[in-house]
PLY file of the C-alpha trace (Angstrom):
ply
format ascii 1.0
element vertex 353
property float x
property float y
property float z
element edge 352
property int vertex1
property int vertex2
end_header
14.03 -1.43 2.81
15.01 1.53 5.32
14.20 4.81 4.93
15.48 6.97 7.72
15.23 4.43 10.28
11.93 3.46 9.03
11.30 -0.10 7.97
8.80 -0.61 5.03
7.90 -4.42 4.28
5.22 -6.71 3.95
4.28 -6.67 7.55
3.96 -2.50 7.69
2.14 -0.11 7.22
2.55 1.80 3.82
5.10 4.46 3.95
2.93 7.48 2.30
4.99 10.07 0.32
2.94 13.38 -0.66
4.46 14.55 -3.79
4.68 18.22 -3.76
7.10 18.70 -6.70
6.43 21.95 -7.83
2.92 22.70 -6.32
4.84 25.40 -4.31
4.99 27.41 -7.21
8.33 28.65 -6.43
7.32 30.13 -2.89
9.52 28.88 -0.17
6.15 30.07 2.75
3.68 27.82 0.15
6.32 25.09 0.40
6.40 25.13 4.34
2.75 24.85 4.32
2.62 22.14 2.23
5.65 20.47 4.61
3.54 21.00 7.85
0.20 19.80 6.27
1.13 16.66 4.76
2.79 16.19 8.50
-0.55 16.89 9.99
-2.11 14.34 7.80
-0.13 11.91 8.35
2.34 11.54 5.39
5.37 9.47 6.19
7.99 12.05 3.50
7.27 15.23 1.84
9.00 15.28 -1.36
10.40 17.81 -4.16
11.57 17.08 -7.30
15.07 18.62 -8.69
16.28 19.81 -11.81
19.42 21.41 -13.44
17.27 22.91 -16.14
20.25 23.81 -18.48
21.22 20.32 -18.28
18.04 18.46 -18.51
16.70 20.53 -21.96
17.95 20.97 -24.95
18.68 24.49 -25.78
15.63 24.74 -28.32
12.75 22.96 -25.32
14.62 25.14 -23.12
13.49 28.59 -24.92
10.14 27.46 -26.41
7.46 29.70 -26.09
5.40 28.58 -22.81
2.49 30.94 -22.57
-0.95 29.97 -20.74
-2.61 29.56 -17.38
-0.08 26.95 -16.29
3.13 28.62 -17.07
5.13 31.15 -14.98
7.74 32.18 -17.42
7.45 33.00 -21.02
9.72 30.41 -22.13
9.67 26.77 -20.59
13.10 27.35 -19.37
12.21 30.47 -17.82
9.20 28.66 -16.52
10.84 25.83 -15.20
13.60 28.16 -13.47
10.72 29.99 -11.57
9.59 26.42 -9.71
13.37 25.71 -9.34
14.80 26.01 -5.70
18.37 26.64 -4.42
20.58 25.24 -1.73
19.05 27.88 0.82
15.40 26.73 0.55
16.27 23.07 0.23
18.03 23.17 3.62
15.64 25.36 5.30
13.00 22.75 4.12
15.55 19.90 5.35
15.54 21.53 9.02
11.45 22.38 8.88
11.15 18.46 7.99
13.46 17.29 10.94
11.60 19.79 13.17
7.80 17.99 11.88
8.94 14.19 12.04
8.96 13.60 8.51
11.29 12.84 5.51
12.34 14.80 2.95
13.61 14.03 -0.04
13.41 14.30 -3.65
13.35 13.10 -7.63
16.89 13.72 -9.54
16.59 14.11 -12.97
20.01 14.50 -13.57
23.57 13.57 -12.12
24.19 16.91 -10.98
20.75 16.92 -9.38
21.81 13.81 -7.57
25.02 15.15 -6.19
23.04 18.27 -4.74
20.71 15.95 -2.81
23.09 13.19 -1.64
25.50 16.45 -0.46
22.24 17.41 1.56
22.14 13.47 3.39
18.74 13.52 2.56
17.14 9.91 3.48
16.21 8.27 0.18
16.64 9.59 -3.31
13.68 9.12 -6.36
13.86 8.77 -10.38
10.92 9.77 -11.93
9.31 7.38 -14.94
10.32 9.56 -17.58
14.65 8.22 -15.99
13.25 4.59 -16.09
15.14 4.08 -19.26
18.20 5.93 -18.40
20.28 3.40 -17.27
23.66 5.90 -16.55
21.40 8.00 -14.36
20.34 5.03 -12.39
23.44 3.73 -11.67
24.66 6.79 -10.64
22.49 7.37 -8.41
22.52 3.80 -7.01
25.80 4.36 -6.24
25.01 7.27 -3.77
24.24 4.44 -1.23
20.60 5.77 -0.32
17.35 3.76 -0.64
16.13 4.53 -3.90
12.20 4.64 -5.53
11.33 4.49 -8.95
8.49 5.22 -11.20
7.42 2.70 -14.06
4.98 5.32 -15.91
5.28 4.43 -19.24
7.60 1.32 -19.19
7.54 -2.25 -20.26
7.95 -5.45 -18.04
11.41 -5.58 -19.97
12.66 -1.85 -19.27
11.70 -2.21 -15.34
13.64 -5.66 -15.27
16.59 -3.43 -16.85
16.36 -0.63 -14.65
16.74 -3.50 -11.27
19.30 -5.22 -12.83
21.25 -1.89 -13.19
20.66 -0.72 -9.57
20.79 -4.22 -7.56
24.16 -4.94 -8.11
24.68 -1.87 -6.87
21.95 -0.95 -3.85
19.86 -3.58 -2.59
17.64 -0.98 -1.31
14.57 -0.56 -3.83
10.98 0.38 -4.39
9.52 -0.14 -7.20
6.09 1.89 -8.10
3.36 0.74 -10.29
3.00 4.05 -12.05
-0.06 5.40 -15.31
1.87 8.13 -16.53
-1.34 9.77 -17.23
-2.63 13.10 -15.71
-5.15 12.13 -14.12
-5.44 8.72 -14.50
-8.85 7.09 -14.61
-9.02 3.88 -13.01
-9.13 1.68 -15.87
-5.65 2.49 -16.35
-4.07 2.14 -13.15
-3.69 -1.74 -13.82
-3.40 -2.36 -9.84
-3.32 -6.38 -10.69
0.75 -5.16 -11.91
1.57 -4.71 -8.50
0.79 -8.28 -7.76
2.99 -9.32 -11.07
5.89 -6.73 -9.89
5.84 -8.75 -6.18
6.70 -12.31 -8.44
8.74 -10.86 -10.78
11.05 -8.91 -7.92
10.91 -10.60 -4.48
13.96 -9.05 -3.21
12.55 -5.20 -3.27
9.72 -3.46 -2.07
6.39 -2.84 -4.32
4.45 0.60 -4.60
2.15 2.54 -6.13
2.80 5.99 -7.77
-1.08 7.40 -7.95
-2.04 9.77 -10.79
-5.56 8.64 -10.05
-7.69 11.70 -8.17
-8.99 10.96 -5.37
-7.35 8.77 -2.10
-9.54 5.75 -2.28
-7.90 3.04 -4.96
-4.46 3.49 -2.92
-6.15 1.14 -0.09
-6.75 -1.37 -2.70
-2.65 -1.09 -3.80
-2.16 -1.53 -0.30
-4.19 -5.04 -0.39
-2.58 -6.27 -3.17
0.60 -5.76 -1.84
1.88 -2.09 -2.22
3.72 -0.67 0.48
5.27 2.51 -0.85
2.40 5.22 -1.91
3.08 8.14 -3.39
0.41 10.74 -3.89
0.71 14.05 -5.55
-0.57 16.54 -2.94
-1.81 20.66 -3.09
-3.21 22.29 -0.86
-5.13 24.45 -3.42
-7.05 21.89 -6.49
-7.78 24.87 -8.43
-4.41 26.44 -8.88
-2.93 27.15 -12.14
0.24 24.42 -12.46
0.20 21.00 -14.77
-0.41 18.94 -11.46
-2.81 20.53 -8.91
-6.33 19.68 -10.48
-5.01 16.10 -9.56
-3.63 16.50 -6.11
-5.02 15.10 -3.07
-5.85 18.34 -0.73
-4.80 18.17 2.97
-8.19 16.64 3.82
-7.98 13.57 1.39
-4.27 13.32 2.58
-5.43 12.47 5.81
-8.23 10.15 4.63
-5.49 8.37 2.66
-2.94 7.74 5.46
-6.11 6.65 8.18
-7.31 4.64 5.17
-4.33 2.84 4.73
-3.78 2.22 8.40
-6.84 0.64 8.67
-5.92 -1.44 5.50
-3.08 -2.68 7.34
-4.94 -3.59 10.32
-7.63 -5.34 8.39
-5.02 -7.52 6.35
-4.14 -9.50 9.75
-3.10 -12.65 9.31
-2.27 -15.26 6.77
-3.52 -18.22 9.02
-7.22 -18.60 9.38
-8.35 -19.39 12.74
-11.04 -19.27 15.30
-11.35 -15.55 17.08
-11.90 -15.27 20.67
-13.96 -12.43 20.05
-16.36 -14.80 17.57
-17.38 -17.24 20.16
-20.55 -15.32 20.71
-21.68 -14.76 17.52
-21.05 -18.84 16.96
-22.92 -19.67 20.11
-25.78 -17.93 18.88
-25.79 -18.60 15.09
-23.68 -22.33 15.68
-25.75 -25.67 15.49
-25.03 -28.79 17.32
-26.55 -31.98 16.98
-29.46 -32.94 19.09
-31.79 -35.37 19.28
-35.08 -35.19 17.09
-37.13 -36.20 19.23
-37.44 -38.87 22.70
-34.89 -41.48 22.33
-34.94 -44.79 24.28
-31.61 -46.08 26.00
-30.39 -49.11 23.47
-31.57 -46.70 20.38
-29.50 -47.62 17.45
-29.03 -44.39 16.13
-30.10 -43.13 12.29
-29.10 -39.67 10.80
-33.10 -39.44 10.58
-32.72 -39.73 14.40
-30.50 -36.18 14.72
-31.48 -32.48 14.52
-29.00 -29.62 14.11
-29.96 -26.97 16.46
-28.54 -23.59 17.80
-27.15 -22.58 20.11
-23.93 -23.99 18.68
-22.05 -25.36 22.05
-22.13 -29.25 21.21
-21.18 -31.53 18.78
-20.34 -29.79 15.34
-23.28 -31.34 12.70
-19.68 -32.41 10.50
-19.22 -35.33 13.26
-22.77 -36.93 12.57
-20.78 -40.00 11.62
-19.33 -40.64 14.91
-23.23 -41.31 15.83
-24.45 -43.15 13.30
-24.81 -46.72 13.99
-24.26 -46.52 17.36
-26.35 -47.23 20.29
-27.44 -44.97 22.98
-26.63 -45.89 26.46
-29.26 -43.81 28.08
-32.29 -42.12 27.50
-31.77 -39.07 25.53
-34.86 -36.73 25.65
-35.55 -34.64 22.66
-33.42 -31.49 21.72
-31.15 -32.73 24.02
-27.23 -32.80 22.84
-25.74 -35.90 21.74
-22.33 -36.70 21.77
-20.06 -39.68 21.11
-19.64 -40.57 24.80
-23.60 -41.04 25.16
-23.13 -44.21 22.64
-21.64 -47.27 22.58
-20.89 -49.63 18.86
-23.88 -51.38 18.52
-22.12 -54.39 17.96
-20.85 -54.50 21.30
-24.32 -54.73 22.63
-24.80 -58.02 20.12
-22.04 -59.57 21.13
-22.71 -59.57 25.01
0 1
1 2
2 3
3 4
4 5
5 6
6 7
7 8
8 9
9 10
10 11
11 12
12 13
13 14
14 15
15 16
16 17
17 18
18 19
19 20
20 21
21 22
22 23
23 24
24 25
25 26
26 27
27 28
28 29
29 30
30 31
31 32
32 33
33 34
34 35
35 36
36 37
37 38
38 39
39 40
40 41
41 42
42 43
43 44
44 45
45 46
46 47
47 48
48 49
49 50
50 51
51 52
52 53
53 54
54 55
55 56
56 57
57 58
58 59
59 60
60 61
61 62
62 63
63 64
64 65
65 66
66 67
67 68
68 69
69 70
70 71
71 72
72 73
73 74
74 75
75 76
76 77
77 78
78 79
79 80
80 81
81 82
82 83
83 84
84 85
85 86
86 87
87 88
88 89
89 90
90 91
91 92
92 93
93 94
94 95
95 96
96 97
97 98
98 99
99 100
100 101
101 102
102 103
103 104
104 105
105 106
106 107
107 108
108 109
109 110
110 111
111 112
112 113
113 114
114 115
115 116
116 117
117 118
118 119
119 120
120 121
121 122
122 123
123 124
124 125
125 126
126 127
127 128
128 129
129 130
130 131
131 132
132 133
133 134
134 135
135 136
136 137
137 138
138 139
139 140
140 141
141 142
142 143
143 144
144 145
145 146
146 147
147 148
148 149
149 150
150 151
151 152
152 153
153 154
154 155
155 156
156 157
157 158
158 159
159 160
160 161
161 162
162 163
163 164
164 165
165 166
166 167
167 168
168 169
169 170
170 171
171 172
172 173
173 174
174 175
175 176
176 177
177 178
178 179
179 180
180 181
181 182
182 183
183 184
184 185
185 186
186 187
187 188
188 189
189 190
190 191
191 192
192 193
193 194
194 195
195 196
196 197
197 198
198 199
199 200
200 201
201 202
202 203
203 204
204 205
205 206
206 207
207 208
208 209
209 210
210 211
211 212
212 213
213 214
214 215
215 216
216 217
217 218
218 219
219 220
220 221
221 222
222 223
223 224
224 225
225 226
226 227
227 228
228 229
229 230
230 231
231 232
232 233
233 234
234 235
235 236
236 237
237 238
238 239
239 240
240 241
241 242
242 243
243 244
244 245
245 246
246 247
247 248
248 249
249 250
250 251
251 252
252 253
253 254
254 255
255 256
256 257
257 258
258 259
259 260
260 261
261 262
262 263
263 264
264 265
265 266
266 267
267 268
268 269
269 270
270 271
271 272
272 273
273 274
274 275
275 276
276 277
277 278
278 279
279 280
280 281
281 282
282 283
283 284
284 285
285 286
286 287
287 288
288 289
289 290
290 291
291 292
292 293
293 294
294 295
295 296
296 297
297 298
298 299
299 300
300 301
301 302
302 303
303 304
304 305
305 306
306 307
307 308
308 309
309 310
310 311
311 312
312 313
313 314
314 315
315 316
316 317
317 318
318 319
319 320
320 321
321 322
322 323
323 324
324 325
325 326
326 327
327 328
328 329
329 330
330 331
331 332
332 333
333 334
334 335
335 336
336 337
337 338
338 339
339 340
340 341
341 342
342 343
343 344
344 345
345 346
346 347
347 348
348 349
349 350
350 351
351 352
């Protein structure tokens, strides 16, 4: 897939989204801090996520009682209004991005929420786990012609092969994200090994990993197994009241993160195995050839009693023994001296003359 001009396959590096959602906590300056750190660290996209509140609750969730460290409204409507930003901050956000050499984008929950973004032409557009199911909300937004990413948080093998048939027909431009939808997740439920059954199952789209997990490191090992969209909730404040910061990756383990997975693409290399230039050294040194055991007369039959495998390695590789054996020697050969095929003659060549 392509997301603004960006390729992401098999043979690049991982596009690395830091999830801010809502760790702004409704301040436009926290937001453009976040925007220019996760650009200093490296991140690929800074992303949002965008809700039509009224729309997305039912009346009753919408004026529950929210009341605790986390909340910053007394009702959860009121609370999730708070987070909520407008048209204003999302294109002064849009511009800041442009002006840092990142993406932005963000997660629709909702078809108006998707019209607000694609009326922005922001790059890519994302459905959170919690939309998996939602099959109208999918194809709606497949329809808006941008690369999309999806969550699986939550979802059977079954429900993820329904939410690709829905979009494929429609975009051919997918990532699908491994995904715990646990907060934090501990690493013995991440279940990395799905990535590799996602890659089998869905050839034709690109495989990622949504990490609830704290901490930067397990994302290199979703990179080796095949992962090449990584999304990582990021704060720049852990301690922060808000359902999501305690989990965040800070600025710092941003950075570790994206130099991390760099170096996991570098270290991936190749497919075929082959010889190094840069080895020959170490196999000259640590390499054995064969040699003679000891003095060996011209005429010498040779035995496999007869050789001796010896560094440095810069002869005859000890697998070729048998293109020795049973041969005779045409000249002396003193020992730990190299032996080689064209210091022999058959043996039976000698009879016959």
């Amino acid at each position: 897939m392509t997301i603004g001009g960006r390729r992401v396959a098999d043979d690049t590096e991982a596009y690395v989204i830091a999830e801010i959602g809502h760790n702004h906590e409704g301040s436009l300056e926290r937001a453009e801090e976040l925007f220019r750190q996760a650009a200093a660290a490296g991140a690929h996209a800074a992303k949002l996520q965008k809700r039509d509140n009224r729309k997305v609750f039912t009346q009753d969730m919408y004026d529950q009682p929210y009341l605790g460290r986390n909340s910053y409204g007394p009702t959860y409507g009121a609370h999730r209004e708070a987070l909520e930003f407008g048209r204003a901050e999302y294109e002064h956000l849009a511009q800041l991005a442009a002006d840092l050499g990142i993406h932005f984008f963000a997660t629709a929950f909702d078809t108006a929420s998707v019209d607000f973004l694609m009326d922005l032409d922001l790059p890519a557009i994302k459905i959170a786990s919690g939309d998996l199911t939602n099959t109208p909300l999918l194809s709606y937004a497949a329809k808006a012609g941008k690369p999309m990413i999806i969550s699986t948080g939550g979802a059977s093998l079954e429900e993820v092969r329904l939410a690709c048939r829905t979009i494929l027909p429609i975009n051919d431009q997918l990532a699908v994200l491994q995904c715990t939808a646990v907060y934090p997740a501990p690493p013995e439920m991440l279940h990395l090994n799905v990535i590799q059954a996602f890659r089998r199952e869905f050839p034709s789209v690109v495989i990622g990993f949504s990490g609830h997990d704290q901490g930067p490191d397990l994302s290199s090992v979703s990179y080796g197994l095949g992962a090449r969209v990584i999304e990582k909730h990021f704060t720049l404040d852990q301690t922060r009241p808000g359902s999501d910061h305690h989990f965040s990756l800070s600025p710092a383990e941003l950075s570790t993160l994206v130099t991390a997975l760099n170096r996991a693409h570098r270290a991936l290399g190749s497919e075929v195995k082959t010889p190094l230039v840069e080895e020959a050294p170490a196999l000259f040194k640590m390499g054995k050839k064969v040699v003679a055991a000891y003095d060996l007369p011209a005429g010498h039959v040779l035995r496999e009693s007869d050789l001796a495998f010896k560094s440095p390695g810069d002869g005859l590789k000890p697998y070729r023994l048998n293109e020795l054996i049973g041969r005779s020697l045409r000249q002396p050969v003193a020992v730990d001296e190299p032996l080689s095929p064209e210091l022999t003659i058959l043996a039976e060549s000698i009879h016959a003359s």
